[in-house]
C-alpha positions in Angstrom: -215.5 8.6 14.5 -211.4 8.5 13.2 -208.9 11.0 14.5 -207.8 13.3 12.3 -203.6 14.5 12.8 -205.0 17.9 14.0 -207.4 16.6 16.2 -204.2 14.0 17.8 -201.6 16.8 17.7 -204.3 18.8 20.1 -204.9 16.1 22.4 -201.1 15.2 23.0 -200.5 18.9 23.2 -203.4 19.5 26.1 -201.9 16.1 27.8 -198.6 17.4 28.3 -199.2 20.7 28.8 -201.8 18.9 31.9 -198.8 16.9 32.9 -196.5 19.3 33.2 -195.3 20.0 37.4 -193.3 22.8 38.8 -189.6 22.9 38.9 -189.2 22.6 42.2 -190.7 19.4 42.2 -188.8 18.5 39.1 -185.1 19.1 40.4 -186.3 16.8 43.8 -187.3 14.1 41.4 -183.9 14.0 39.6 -182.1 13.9 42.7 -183.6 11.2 44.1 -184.5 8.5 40.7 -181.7 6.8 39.4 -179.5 7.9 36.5 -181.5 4.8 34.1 -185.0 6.5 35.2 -183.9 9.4 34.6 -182.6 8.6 30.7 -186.0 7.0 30.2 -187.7 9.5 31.1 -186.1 12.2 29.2 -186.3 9.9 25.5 -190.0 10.0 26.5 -189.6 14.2 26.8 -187.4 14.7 23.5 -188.9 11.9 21.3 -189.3 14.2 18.1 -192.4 11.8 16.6 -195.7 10.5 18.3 -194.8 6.4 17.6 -191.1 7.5 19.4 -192.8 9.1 22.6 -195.1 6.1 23.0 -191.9 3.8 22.6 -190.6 5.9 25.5 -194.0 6.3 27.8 -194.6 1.9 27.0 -190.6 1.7 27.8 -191.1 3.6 30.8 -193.9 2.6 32.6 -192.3 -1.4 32.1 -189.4 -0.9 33.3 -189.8 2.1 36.3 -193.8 0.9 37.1 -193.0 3.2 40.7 -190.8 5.8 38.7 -191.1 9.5 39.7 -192.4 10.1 36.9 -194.8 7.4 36.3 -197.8 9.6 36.9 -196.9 11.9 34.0 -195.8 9.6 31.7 -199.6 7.3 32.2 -201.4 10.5 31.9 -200.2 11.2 28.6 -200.2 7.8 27.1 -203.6 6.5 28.5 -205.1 9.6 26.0 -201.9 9.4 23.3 -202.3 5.2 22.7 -206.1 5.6 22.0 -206.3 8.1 20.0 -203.5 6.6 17.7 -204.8 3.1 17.3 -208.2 5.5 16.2 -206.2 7.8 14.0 -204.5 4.2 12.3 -207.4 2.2 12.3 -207.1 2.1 8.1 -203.4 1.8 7.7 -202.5 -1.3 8.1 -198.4 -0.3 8.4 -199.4 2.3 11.3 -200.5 -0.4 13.1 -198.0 -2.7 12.8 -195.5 0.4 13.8 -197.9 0.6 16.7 -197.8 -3.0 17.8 -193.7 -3.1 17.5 -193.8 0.0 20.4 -196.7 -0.9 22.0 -196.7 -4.8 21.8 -198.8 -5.5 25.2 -200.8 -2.0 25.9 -204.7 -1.5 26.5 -205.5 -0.9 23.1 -203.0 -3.8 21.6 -205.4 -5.9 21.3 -208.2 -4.0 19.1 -205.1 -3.0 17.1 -203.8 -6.9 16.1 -207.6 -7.4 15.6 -207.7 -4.5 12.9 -204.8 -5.5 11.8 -205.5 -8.9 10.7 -208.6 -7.8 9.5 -206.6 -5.1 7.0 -204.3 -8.2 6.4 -207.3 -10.8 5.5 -208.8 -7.6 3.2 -205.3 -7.1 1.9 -204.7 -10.5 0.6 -208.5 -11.3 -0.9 -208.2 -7.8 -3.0 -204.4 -9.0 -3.9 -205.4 -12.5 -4.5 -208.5 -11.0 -6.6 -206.3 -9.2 -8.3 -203.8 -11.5 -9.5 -206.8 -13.7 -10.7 -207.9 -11.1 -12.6 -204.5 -10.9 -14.1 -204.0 -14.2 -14.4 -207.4 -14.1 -16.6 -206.4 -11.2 -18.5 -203.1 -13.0 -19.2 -204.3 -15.7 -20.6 -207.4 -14.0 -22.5 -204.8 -11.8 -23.8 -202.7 -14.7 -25.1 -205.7 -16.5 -26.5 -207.0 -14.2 -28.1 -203.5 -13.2 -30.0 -203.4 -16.8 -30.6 -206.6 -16.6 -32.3 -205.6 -13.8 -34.6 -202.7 -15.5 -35.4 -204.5 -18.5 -36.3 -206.9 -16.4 -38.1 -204.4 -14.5 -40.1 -202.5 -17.9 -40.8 -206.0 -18.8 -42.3 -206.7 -16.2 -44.4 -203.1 -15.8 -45.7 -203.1 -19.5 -46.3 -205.5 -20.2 -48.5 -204.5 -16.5 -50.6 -201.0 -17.9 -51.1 -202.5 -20.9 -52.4 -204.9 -19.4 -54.9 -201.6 -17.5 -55.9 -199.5 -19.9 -56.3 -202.3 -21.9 -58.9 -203.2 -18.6 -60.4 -199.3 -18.5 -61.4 -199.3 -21.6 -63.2 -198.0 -21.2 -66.8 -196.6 -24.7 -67.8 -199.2 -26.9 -68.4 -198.1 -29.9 -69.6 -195.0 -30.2 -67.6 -194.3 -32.4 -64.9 -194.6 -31.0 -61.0 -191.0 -31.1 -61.0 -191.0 -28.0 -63.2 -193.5 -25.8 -61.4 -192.1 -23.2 -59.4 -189.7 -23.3 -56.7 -192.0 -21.8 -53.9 -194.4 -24.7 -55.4 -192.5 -27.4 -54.8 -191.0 -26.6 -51.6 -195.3 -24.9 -50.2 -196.6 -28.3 -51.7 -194.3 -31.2 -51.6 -191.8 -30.6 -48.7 -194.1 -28.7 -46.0 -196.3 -30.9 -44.1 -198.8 -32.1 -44.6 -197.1 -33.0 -47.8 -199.2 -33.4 -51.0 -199.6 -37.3 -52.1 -199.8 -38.2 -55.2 -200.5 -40.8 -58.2 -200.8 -41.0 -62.0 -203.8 -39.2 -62.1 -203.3 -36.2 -59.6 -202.3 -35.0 -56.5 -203.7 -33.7 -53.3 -202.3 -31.7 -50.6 -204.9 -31.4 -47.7 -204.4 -28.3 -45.0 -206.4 -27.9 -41.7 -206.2 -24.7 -39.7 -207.5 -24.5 -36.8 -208.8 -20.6 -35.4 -211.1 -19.2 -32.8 -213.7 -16.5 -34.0 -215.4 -14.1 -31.7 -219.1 -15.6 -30.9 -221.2 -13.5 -28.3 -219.0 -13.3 -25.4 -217.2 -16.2 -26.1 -214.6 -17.2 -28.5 -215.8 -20.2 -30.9 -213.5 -22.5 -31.9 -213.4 -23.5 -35.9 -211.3 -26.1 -37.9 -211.4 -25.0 -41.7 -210.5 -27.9 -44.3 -209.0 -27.8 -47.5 -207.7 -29.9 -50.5 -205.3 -28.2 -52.8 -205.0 -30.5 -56.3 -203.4 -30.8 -59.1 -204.6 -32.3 -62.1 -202.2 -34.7 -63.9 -202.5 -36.4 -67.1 -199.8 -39.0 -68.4 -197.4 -36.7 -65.9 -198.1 -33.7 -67.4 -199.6 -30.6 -65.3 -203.2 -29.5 -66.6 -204.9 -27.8 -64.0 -205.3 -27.3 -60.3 -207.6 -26.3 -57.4 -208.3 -25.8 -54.2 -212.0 -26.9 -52.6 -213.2 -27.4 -49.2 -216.7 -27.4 -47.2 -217.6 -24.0 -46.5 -214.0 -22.9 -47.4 -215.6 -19.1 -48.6 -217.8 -18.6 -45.7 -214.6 -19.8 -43.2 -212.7 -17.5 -45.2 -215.1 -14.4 -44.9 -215.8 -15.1 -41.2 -212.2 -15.2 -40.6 -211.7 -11.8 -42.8 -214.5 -9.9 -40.9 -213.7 -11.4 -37.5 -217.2 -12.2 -37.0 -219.2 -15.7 -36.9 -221.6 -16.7 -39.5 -224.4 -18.4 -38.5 -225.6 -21.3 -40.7 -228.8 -20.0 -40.8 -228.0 -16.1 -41.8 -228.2 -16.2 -45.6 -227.3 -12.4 -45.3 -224.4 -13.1 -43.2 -223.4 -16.0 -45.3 -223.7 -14.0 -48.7 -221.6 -11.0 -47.2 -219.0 -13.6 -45.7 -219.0 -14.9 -49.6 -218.3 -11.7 -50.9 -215.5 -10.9 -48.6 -213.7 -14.0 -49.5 -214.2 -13.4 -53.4 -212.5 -10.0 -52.5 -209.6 -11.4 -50.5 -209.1 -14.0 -53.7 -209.8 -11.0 -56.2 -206.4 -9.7 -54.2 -204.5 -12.3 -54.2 -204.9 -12.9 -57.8 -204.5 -9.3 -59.0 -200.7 -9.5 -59.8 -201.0 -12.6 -61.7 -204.3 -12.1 -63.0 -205.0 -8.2 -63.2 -208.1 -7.3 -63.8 -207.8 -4.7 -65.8 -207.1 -7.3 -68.9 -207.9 -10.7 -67.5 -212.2 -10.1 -66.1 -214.5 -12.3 -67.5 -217.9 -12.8 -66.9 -218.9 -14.6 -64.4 -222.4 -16.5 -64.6 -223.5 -17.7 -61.3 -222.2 -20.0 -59.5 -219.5 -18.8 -60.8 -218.7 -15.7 -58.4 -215.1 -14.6 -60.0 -213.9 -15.3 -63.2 -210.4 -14.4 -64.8 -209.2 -15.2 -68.2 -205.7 -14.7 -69.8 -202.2 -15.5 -70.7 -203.2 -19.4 -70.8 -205.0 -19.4 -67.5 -208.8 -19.7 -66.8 -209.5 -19.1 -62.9 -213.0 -19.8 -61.9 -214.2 -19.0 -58.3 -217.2 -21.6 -57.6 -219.5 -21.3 -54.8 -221.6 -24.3 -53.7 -224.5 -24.0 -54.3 -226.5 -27.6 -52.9 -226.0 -29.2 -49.7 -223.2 -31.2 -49.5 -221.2 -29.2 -52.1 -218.0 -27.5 -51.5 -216.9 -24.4 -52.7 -214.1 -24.6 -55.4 -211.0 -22.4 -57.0 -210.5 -24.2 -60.3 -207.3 -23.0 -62.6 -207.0 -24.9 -66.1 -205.2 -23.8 -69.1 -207.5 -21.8 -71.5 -207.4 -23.8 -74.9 -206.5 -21.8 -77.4 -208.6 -20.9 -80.7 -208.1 -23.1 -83.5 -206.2 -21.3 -86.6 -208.8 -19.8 -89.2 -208.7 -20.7 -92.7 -207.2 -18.4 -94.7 -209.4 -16.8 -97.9 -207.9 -16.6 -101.6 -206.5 -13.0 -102.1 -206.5 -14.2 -106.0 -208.6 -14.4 -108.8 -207.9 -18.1 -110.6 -206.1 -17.7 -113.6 -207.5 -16.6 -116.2 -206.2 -19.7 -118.5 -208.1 -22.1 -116.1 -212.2 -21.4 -117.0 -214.6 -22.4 -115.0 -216.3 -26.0 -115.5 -220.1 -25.1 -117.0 -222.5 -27.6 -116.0 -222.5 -30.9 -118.4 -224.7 -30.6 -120.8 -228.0 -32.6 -121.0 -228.1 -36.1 -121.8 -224.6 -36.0 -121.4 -223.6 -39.8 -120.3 
């Protein structure tokens, strides 16, 4: 059972007051030790803190093992070293103070066996705990690397369906689209290639999504085109394998497993939302819906631009963004707003026999 302060306090107390001599005896004593014994012995009686007086008592009883006051002194620490190694047995720093007073007394030993003990506890629950850290730090950064990525993703493949949604010069050579075209398109890598008939600028992003307890790690792929003919611009898209159900997963922050038509049809709707969004200031809704017949899952119609949103349907399909110039209506034929003269009869049918 530990020592409580109290309970040391009392038993320190009840050993001096037990040690304590007449004064007779006491003047005799300094009269015959030396003026050294004597100065040891009096830092042991004026020490003002328990680890000072058993400096004093483990000072004196080395040094003056005959002193005059020898019997005093052991009295008091053969009860005081005890009970402090007890009172210390959890703190670790106690008994190291103890040890630097008391390197070589009775109870040294148990001490620098606790004491390692403490030490060896010390360092597993430190080393424990910079693991830990160490794990935290780096599920912390992975996991802001995967909403990064994630984000990158999902705002990725919005500025793309914006910037085809924004197309208004069909006809014209790449040259003349936009400057944030060109520069998105042509001059960031992976740059677009291209040849007479079109050209193709394919993007991979990698990001992690949450799985379980794990993170899952996905690589979504996509082709943004252009349609060219002779040159000219006249029409563009953007397509890749499970590009909507990437996108939606990536959105929601939740895997979609390939066999969860529910999952799979919500992660669909999300990404028609997010590409609803980022075609709004383009392509407004409120004058540019049309209706959209499945597979067709968002359709928008005005100032010279069709935008179709086309999920796959069959295996092996992939799910499209197709923008193409809406042809316009062909010039009705204006009606007479005159009666023919009236100088002009109409021809009567020939009559018969007639040759």
């Amino acid at each position: 059972m530990k020592y409580g302060r109290a309970r040391l306090a009392r038993v320190l107390a009840f050993a001096i007051a037990g040690a304590a001599l007449p004064s007779c005896a006491e003047v005799e004593r300094r009269t015959t030790s030396s003026p050294d014994e004597y100065a040891a012995y009096r830092r042991f009686r004026v020490a003002g803190t328990v680890e000072r007086k058993l400096a004093a008592s483990y000072d004196y009883l080395n040094r003056h093992p005959q002193g005059a006051w020898r019997d005093e002194i052991e009295k008091w620490f053969s009860l005081a070293e005890p009970a402090y190694v007890k009172v210390a047995w959890d703190d670790a720093s106690r008994l190291r103070l103890f040890l630097k007073v008391v390197p070589d007394g009775a109870d040294s030993g148990k001490a620098v066996e606790r004491l390692v003990e403490l030490e060896m506890t010390e360092e597993y629950r430190a080393r424990g705990e910079r693991a830990f850290e160490a794990h935290a730090n780096e599920l912390e950064q992975r996991l802001a690397i995967a909403e990064t990525n994630r984000r990158a993703f999902v705002s990725g493949v919005g500025g793309w369906v914006r910037r085809i949604a924004g197309i208004r010069r069909w006809g014209g050579r790449t040259s003349e689209l936009d400057s944030d075209f060109i520069f998105a398109y042509r001059l960031t890598e992976p740059a677009a290639r291209c040849d007479e008939d079109g050209c193709i600028k394919t993007v991979s992003q990698p990001y992690d999504i949450p799985e379980g307890k794990t993170q899952s790690s996905r690589v979504a792929v996509y082709d943004v085109g252009l349609r060219l003919d002779h040159g000219g611009v006249q029409g563009a898209w953007i397509t890749g394998p499970d590009l909507f159900t990437r996108l939606g997963e990536a959105v929601r922050v939740a895997a979609v497993p390939e066999t969860d038509l529910v999952a799979r049809a919500e992660a669909i709707g999300q990404a028609t939302q997010l590409i609803a969004l980022s075609v709004e200031r383009v392509l407004p809704a409120a004058r540019c819906s049309a209706e959209a017949v499945s597979p067709v899952v968002l359709h928008r119609a005005c100032d010279g631009v069709d935008l179709q949103v086309v999920s796959a349907v069959n295996l092996g399909e992939e799910d499209r963004v197709i923008v193409e110039p809406v042809a316009s209506p062909a010039p009705a034929t204006a009606a007479p707003d005159k009666p023919a003269p009236p100088d002009k009869p109409a021809l009567s049918a020939a009559p018969s026999g007639a040759p």
